[in-house]
C-alpha positions in Angstrom: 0.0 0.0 0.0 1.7 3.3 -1.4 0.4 6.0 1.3 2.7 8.6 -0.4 0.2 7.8 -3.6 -2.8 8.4 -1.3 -1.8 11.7 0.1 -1.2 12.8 -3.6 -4.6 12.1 -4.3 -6.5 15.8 -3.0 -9.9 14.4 -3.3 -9.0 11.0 -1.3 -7.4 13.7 1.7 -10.1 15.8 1.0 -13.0 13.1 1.5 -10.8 11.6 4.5 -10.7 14.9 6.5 -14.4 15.6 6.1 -15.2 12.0 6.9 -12.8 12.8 10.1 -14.4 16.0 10.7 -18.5 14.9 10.7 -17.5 11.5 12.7 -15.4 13.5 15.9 -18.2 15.9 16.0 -20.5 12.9 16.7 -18.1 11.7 19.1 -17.7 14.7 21.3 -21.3 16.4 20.7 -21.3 16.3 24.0 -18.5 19.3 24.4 -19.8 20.8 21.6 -23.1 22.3 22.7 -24.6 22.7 26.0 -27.8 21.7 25.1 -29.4 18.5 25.3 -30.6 16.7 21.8 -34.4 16.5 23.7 -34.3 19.5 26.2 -37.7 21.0 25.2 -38.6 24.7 25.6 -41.7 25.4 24.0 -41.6 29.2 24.5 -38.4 29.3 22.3 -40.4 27.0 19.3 -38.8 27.4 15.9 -36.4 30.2 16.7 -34.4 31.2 13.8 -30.5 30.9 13.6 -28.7 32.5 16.3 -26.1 33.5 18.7 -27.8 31.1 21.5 -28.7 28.6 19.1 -26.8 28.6 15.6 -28.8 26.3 13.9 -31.6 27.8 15.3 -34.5 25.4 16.9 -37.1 23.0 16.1 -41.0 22.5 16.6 -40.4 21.8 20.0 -38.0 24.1 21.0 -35.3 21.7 20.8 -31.8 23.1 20.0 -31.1 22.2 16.3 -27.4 22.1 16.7 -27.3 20.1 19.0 -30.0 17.6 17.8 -27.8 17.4 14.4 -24.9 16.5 16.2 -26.7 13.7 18.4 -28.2 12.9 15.0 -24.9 12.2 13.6 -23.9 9.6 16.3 -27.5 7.7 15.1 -26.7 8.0 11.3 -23.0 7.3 11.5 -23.0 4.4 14.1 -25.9 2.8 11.7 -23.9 3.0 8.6 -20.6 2.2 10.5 -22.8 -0.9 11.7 -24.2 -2.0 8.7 -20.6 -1.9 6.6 -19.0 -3.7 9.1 -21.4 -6.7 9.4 -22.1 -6.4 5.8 -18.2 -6.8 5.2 -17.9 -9.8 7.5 -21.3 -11.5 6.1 -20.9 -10.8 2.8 -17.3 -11.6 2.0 -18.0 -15.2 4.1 -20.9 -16.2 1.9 -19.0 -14.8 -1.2 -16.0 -17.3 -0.3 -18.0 -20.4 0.8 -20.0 -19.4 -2.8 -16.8 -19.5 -4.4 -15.5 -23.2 -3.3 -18.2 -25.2 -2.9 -20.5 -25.2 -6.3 -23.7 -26.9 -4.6 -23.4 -24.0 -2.6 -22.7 -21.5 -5.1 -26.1 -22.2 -7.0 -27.9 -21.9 -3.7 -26.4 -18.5 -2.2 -26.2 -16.5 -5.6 -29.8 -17.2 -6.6 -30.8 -16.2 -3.1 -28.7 -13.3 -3.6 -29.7 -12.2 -6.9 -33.6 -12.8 -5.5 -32.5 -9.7 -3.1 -31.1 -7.7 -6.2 -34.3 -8.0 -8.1 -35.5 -5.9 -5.8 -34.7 -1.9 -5.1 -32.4 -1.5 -1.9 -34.8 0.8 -0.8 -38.2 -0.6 -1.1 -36.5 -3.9 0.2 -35.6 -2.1 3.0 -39.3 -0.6 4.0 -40.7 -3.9 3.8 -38.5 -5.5 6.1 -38.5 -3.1 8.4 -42.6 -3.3 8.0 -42.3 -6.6 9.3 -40.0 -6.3 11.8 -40.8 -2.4 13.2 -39.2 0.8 13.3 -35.6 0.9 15.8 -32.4 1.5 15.8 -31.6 -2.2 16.0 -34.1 -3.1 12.7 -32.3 -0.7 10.9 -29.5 -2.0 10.8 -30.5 -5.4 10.2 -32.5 -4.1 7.3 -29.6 -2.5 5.8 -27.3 -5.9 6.1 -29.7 -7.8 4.3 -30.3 -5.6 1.6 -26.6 -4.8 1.3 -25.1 -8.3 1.8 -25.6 -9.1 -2.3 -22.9 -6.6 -3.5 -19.9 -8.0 -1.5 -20.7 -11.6 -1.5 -20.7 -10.9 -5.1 -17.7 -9.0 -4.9 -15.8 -11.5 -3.2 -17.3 -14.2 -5.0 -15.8 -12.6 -8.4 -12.4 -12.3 -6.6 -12.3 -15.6 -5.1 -12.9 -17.4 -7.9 -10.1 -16.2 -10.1 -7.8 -16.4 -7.2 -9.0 -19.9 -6.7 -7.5 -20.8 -10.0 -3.9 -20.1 -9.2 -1.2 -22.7 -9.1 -0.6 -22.3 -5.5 -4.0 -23.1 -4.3 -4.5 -26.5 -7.0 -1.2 -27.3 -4.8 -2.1 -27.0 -1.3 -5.7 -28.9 -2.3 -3.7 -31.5 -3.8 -1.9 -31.8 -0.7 -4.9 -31.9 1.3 -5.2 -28.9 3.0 -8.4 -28.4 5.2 -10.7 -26.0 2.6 -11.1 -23.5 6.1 -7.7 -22.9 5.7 -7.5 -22.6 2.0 -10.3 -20.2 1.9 -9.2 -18.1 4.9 -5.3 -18.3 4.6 -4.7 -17.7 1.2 -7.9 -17.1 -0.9 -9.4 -14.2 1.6 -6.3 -12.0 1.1 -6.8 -11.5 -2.1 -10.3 -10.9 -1.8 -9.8 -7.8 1.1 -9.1 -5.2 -1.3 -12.3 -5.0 -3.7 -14.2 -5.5 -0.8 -13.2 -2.7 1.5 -13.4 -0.2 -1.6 -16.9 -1.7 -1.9 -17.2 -1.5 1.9 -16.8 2.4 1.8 -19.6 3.0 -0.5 -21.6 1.1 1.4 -21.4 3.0 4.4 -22.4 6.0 2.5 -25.4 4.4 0.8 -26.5 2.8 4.6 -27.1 6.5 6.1 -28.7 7.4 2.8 -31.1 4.6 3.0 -31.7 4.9 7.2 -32.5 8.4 6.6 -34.9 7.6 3.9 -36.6 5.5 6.4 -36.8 7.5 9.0 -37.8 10.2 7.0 -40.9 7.8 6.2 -40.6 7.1 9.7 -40.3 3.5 9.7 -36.6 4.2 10.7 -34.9 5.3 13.7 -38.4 6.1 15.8 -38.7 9.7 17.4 -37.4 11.3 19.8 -34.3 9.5 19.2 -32.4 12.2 17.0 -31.2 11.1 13.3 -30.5 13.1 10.5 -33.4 11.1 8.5 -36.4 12.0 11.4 -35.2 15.5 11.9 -35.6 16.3 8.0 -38.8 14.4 8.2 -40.0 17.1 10.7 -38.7 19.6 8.7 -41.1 19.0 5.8 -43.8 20.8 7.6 -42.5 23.7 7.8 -39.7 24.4 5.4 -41.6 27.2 3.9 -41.0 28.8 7.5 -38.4 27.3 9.2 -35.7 26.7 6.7 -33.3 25.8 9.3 -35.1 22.7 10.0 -34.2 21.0 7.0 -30.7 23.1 5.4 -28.5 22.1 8.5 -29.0 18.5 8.8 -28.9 17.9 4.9 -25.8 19.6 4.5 -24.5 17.7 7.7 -25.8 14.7 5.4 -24.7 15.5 2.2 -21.2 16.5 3.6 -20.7 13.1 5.0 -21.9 11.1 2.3 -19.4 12.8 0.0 -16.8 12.7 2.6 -17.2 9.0 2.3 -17.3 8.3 -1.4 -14.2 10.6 -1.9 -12.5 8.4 0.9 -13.9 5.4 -1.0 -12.3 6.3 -4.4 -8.8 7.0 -2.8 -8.4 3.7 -1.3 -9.8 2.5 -4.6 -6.9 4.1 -6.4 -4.5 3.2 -3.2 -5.4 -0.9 -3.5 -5.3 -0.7 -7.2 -2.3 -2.4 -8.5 -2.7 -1.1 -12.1 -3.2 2.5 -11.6 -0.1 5.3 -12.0 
């Protein structure tokens, strides 16, 4: 991995610092604003941008700010979540897929079932069935997202399955846990962490779709889909409620594909 090649790449550093930026202002939201992401005070209801709150408040008098940075913590941690089990899961049924062919047939047509399908609309139904929370969420999101890297790996496996060195250590009877995990999942990391970047970006997309619908993260829990879905009723009014947290949004989500195309360029062995 050539990091001198990645710090050359301005948008890669670009994405990486904003990515840096919108995740430590989650972390220490906290320090950041005195107020509390559900301290309520009614008299001060849909106060525009100010010195005492800068992002002015909500319907509820709720501190804006300070709701967007709670928010953050929601969105974030649910995509964070959902890549990294969607990583783990995916690239495990993409390998198994790859080495046993019985088990091939059955995984990709279930996976390719789940493509058929728009992420999104996928993802309201099951969380129909299984009801709006935090938790659903993100178990949503894993199943809808689980396709593209066992597919991924699957891809990648195969043609490193091929190679001379792995017909050797089958012939020499090697245990296939070790053949898929030693030497056949290495090759496989790289396409699948690019992938993995992307789909953290696409998982707080889709979450605050949902709970913009609000069969996502249920009120009052703060997250930057429920906030703009309580926005919509008064963003002839109350700009505030919906400008803030959709640049917060937006900012991350192409924080996070910038990232994502630098360490695609970083892990690429053909690119100059």
């Amino acid at each position: 991995m050539d990091i001198k090649k990645f710090l050359h790449n301005k948008m890669a550093v670009i994405g990486g610092i904003i990515t840096i930026i919108m995740v430590l202002s989650a972390i220490f939201a906290p320090m950041l604003t005195s107020y509390g992401p559900l301290d309520m005070v009614i008299s001060d209801r849909l106060k525009a941008p100010s010195a005492a709150h800068i992002f002015g408040t909500d319907t509820f008098g709720r501190d804006l700010f300070s709701r967007v940075l709670y928010g953050a913590r929601v969105s974030i941690g649910v995509g964070f979540s959902v890549s990294i089990l969607t990583m783990i899961l995916g690239m495990t049924v993409g390998l198994y897929a790859s080495y046993y062919k019985w088990l091939d047939n059955l995984l990709m047509r279930v996976c390719e079932g789940l493509k058929a399908i728009p992420a999104t609309l996928l993802a309201i139904a099951l969380m129909a069935m299984l009801g709006a929370s935090t938790k659903n969420v993100i178990i949503s999101l894993v199943i809808v997202s689980i396709p593209d890297i066992a597919r991924i790996s699957r891809s990648s496996a195969l043609l490193t399955k091929e190679q001379t060195y792995i017909e050797a250590m089958y012939a020499l009877g090697a245990k296939p846990n070790r053949i898929i995990w030693k030497n056949i999942m290495p090759n496989v990391i790289s396409p699948v962490i690019v992938q993995t970047t992307y789909i953290f970006a696409s998982a707080i997309i889709v979450e605050a779709a949902l709970s913009f619908l609000g069969v996502g993260v249920p009120a009052p829990e703060p997250s930057w889909g429920n906030i703009l879905s309580e926005g919509k009723t008064v963003i002839y009014n109350s700009w505030w409620m919906i400008v803030f947290p959709g640049i917060y949004m937006a900012l991350t989500v192409l924080g996070l594909n910038m990232f994502g195309d630098g360490v695609r360029d970083l892990m690429d062995p053909t690119s100059h």
